[in-house]
N, C-alpha and C positions, 0 to 999 in steps of 0.2 A: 674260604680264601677270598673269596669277592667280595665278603662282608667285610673283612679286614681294609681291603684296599678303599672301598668308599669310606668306612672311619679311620685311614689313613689320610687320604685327601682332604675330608673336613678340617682335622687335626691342623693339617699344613696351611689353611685359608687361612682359620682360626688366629693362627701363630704370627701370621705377618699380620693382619690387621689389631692382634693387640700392639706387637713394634710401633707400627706407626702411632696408637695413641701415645703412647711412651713417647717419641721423639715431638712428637705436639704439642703435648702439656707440661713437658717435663725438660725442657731445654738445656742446653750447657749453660751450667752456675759462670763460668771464667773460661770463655774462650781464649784460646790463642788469636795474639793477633796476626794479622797478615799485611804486612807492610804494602807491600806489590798491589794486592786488592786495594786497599783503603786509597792508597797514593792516588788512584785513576778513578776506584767508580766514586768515592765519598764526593774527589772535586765535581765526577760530572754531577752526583746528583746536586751538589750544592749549586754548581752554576742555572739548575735546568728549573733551580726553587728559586734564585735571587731576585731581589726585589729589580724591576728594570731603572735603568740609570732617569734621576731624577730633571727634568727640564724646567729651565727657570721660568719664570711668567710668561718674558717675552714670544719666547720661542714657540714653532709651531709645527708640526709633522707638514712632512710632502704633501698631502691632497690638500691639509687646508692654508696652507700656501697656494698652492697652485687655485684653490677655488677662489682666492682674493684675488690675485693676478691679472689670472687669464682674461678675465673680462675686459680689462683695458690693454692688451695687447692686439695688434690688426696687423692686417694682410693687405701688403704692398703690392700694386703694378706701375709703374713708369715705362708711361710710352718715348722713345725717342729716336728723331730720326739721323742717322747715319749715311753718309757720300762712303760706299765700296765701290772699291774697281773691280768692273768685269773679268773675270776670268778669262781666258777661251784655248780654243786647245792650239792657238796660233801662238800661244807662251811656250810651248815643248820646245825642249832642247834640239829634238827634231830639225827645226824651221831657222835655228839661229843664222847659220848661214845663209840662209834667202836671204833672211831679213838686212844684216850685213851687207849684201850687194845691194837690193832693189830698194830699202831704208826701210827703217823703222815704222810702224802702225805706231799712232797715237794711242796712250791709253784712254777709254772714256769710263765713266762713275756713275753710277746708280744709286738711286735713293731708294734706304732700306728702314722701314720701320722697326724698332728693336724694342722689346717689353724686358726691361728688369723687376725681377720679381723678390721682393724680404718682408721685413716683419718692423715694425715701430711699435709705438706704447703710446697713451695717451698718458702727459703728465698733470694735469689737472682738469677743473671741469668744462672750461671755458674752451676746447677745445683744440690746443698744442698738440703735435704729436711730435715726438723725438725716432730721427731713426739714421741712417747711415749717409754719409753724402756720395757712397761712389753706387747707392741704389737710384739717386733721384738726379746725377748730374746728368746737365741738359736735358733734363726732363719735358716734353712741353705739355703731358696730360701726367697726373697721378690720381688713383682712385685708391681706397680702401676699403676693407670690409674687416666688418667688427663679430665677435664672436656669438652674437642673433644674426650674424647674415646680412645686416643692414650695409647698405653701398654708401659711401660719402666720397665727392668729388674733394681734392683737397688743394690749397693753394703752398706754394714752396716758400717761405717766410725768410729765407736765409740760409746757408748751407758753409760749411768749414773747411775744404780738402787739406787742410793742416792737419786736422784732427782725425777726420773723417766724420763728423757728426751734419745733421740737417735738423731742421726745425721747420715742421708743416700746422698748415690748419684748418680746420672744415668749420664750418658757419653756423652747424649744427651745437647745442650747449649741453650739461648735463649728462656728461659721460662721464662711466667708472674709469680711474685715474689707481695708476701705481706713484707711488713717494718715494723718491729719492730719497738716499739716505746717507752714511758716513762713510765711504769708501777706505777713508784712512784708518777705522778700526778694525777692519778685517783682517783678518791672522789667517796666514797659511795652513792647510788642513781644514779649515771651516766646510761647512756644507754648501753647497749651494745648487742653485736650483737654473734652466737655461730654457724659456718659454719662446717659441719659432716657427716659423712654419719652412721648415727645411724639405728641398725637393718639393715644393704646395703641399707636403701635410700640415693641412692647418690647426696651429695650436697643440703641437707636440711641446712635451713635459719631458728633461729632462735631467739626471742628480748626477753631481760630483763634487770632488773640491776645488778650492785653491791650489794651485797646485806651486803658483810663485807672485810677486807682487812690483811693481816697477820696471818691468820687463820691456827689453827695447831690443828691437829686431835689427841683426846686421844690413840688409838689405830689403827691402822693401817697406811700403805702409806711408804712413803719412810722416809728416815732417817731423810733429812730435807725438814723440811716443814714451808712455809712461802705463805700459798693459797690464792689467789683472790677467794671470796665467789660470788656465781652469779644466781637468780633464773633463766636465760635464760635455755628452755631446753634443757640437754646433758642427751643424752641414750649409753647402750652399741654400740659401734659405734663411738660415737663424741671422741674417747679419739684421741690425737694429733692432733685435729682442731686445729683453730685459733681461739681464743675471742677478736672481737673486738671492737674497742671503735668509737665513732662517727663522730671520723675524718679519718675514714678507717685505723686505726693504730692498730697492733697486740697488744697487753695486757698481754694476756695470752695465755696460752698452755693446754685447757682441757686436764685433769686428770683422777678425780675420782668423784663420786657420792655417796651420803650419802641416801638409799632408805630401802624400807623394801618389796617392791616388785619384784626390779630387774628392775622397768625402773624410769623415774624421777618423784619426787616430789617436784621439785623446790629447791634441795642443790646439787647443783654443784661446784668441785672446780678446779680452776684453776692457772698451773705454773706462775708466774709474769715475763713478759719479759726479768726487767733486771737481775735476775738470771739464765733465760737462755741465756741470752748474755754471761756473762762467760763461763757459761758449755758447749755452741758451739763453742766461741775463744778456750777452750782448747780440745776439741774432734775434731777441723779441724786440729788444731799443733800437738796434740801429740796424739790422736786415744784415750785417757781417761783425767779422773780427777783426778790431786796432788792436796790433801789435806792438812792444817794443823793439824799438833796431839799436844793437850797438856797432853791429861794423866790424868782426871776429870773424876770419874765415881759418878753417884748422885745427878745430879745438881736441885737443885730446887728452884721456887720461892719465893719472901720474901712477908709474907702474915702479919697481922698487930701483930700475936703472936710474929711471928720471929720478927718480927723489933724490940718491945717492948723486946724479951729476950736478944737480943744481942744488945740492944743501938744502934740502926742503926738511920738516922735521915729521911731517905724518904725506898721506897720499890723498890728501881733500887737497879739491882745487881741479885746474881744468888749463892747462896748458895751449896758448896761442903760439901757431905758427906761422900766422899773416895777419896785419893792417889792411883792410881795405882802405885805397885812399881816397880822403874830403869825407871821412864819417864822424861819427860821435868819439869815435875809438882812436881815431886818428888824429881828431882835434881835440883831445884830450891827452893825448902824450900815451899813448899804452903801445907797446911795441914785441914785436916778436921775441919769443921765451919769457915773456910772463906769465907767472901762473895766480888767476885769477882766486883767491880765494876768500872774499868778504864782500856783501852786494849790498851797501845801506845798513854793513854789521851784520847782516845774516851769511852764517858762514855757508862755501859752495861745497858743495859734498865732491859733483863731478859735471862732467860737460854738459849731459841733458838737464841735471840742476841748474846749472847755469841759462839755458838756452829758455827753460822755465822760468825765471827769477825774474829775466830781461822782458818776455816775454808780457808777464805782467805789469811790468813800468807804464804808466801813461806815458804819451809821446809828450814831449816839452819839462818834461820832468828832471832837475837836475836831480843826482843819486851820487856817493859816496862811494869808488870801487878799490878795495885793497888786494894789491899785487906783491908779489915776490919776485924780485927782479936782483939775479948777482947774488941770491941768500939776503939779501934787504930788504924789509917790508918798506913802501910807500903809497900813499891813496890818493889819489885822484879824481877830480871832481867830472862827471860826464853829464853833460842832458843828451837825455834818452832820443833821440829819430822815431818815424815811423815807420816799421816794415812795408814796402811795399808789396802790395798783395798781387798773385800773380792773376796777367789777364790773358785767357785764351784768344788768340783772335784767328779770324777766318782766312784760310790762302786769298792772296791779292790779284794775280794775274788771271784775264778772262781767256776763259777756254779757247776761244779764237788766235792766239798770243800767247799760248800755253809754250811756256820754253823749258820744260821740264822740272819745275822745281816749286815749293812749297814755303813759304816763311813764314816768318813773325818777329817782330822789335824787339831786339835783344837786351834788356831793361838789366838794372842791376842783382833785383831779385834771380832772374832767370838765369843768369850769370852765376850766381852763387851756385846755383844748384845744377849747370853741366860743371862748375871748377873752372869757368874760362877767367880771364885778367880782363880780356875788352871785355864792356861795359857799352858799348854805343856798335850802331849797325844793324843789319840784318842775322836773323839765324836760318839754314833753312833745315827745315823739320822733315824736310820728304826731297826722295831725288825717282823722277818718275823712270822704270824699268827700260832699258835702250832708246831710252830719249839720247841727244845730243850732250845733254852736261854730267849725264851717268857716262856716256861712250868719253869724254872728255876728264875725266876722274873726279868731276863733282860728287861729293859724300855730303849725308845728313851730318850738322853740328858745323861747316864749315859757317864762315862768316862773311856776308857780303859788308865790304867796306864804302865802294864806290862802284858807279856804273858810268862808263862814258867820260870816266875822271868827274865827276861831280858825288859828294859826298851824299849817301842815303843816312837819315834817321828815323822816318817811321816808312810805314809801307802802301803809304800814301804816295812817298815819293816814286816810289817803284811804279806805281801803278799810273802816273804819269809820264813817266818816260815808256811804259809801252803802248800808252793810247797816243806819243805823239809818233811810234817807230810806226813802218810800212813794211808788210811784208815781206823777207828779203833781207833788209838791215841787219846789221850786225851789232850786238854789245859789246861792251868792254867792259870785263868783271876784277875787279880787283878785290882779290878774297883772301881771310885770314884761318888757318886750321891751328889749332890750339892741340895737343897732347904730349900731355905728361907733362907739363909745365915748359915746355919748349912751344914757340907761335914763330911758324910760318906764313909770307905773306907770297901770292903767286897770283898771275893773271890769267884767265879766260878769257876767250869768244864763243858767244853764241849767236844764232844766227834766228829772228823772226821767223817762224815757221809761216808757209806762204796760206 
């Protein structure tokens, strides 16, 4: 029995391992197919063999991008100093009422040093660098450091707050330089690459796309704007990198970031090259930007009402709703509800085209503008003005004669940009905390017209009537508040703080 069962067991080894040569050598002539199978594994194994997508000459992978780059990318600090008011805890809601009976405490200010900290690029070898103007304004020290660690003090060559772009330079020569390159060929979805030093990581690399092109922000940023939209990440830090595109070519110029935290959530935007090619051709000539002025306050786009009310036959064009008057626009006959759409034959696509187009005129320039006025085209000859570029200036009254309030000459440009009609006078930009013309309902944005019945135009004049007042004296403010397009004119006194 035992001999049986061991030449059983043999028997049965025996038997599966001929099977198995049998199904090895001898395979199914005509499978059946299997749809289900083939559908799923045949594609993945074909995707997992496919040749990888072929790259034109130009083109170049992330790192060696990034290794042409980086080298001319550096690291911003702008020392500048700031006037803050004191805090103190004599501000609490607490004390309002002391203060109320026994009078108000003067506010006093303190000088504060402040270090803005980004990222520029060097764009040739002579030593240019390109970077952001809201990192280097007022600046009075900048330094750099380049990607060996080498420190270069840098001088401020000119700076744009229209744009937001700066132009610096170190004395030093023969520095690796990134190229600009064609902004206007880049197509939505493209690669790109965003080189920064975000939060002080110096020289962080980052990938994304296009994500939109010509992009203009409802509220904030510079005056014009015409952004490369991009999810690559930019944090506080990235602003003046380089964005670039896959042939190692500049693009863009980070800017700003659209967040609700304070770091990125993939909207980033970015300067477009070829408007900073302009704005560096003219900040290496002339240390700023000449503009053109036509004199258009209102412009807006043609949406399918307007077209429909005014007989317009497409939605190009840029609809006026105000004349400024004694301008280019105004001595040329252009009047409210035209819509502008032809600039020297170049047709206006929309408002910010417009605001570009003008822009670029030379000042003294006559130009050709066609309007649609009534459903009737007619064109009119305009020379271009020059924008007045805006001038910060520093409060007027000395601290000894401090009567609570802040100004600056309220120029025409400055005018356009609160919406007011006057155009002449004081603006005041600051109304100090329970001083006497806060307790009296002085607000920032109102307008001084006249002190003393004597008319103010710059703040020279201001600053004369309080170096002839004594202690004790009293003014007489005649002042204009503007909103919503209604202007109020009302009087004040203030009294010479003793």
């Amino acid at each position: 029995m035992k001999k049986f069962l061991i030449i059983a067991t043999i028997a049965f080894f025996l038997g599966i391992f001929c099977a198995g040569l049998i199904l090895v050598y001898f395979p199914e002539k005509n499978p059946q197919h299997n749809f289900v199978q083939e559908s799923s594994s045949s594609l993945w194994t074909s995707n997992l063999n496919a040749a990888p997508a072929q790259r034109t000459a130009t083109e170049k992978d992330f790192a060696t991008i990034a290794e042409k780059v980086a080298p001319a990318v550096v690291y911003i600090e702008a020392e500048r100093v700031e006037m803050r008011k004191m805090r103190s805890l004599l501000e609490d809601p607490f004390f309002e009422d002391f203060w109320r009976f026994f009078g108000y405490p003067q506010e006093r200010e303190r000088e504060y040093r402040n270090v803005a900290r980004g990222t520029g690029f060097f764009i040739n070898q002579d030593g240019f660098i390109v970077t952001n103007h809201h990192i280097v304004e007022n600046a009075e020290r900048v330094e750099i450091t380049s990607l060996e660690e080498k420190n270069y003090k840098a001088k401020i060559i000119g700076t744009d707050p229209e744009t937001d772009l700066a132009l610096l330079k170190v004395d030093e020569k023969d520095h690796p330089y990134a190229e600009l390159g064609d902004s206007a060929t880049c197509r939505t979805g493209e690669w790109v690459l965003a080189i920064g030093n975000p939060f002080g990581l110096e020289h962080t690399v980052t990938a994304g796309i296009i994500s939109a092109k010509g992009r203009q922000l409802v509220s904030g940023g510079p005056r014009y704007q015409n952004f490369i939209q991009t999810d690559a990440a930019i944090n506080p830090g990235n602003s003046g990198g380089p964005l670039v595109n896959v042939r190692g070519e500049v693009v863009g110029i980070n800017s700003m970031i659209s967040t609700t935290s304070g770091g990125n959530i993939g909207i980033g935007f970015a300067i477009p090259s070829n408007l900073a090619k302009k704005i560096i051709k003219q900040l290496k000539e002339r240390g700023k930007v000449v503009r053109g002025y036509l004199g258009v306050r209102g412009i807006y786009p043609i949406d399918e009402q307007t077209q429909k009310n005014l007989k317009l036959k497409t939605k190009q064009g840029a609809l006026i709703q105000e004349i400024e008057p004694d301008t280019p626009a105004d001595k040329a006959g252009l009047k409210p509800y035209d819509v502008i759409v032809e600039v020297d034959g170049n047709p206006v696509k929309n408002p910010s085209d417009l605001q570009f187009k003008i822009a670029d005129i030379p000042p003294g320039s006559k130009v050709s503008i066609k309007v649609i006025r009534k459903g009737e085209e007619k064109i009119l000859t305009v020379k271009i003005a020059e924008l007045e570029p805006e001038q910060e200036q520093r409060p007027t009254p000395a601290p000894a004669k401090d009567i609570g309030i802040k100004v600056r000459e309220l120029t025409p440009s400055l005018a356009r940009r609160w919406g007011y009609r006057t155009q002449e006078g004081l603006i005041i930009t600051e109304v100090t905390r329970y001083s006497e013309a806060d307790r009296k309902g002085i607000a920032k944005g109102d307008i001084i017209l006249e002190v003393n019945q004597e008319k103010l135009e710059t703040t020279k004049d201001l600053e004369i009537i309080l170096k002839q007042a004594d202690p004790g004296d009293t003014m007489m403010l005649l002042l204009r508040r503007e909103s919503n397009g209604a202007i109020q004119d009302f009087i004040r006194t203030l009294s010479i703080p003793e």
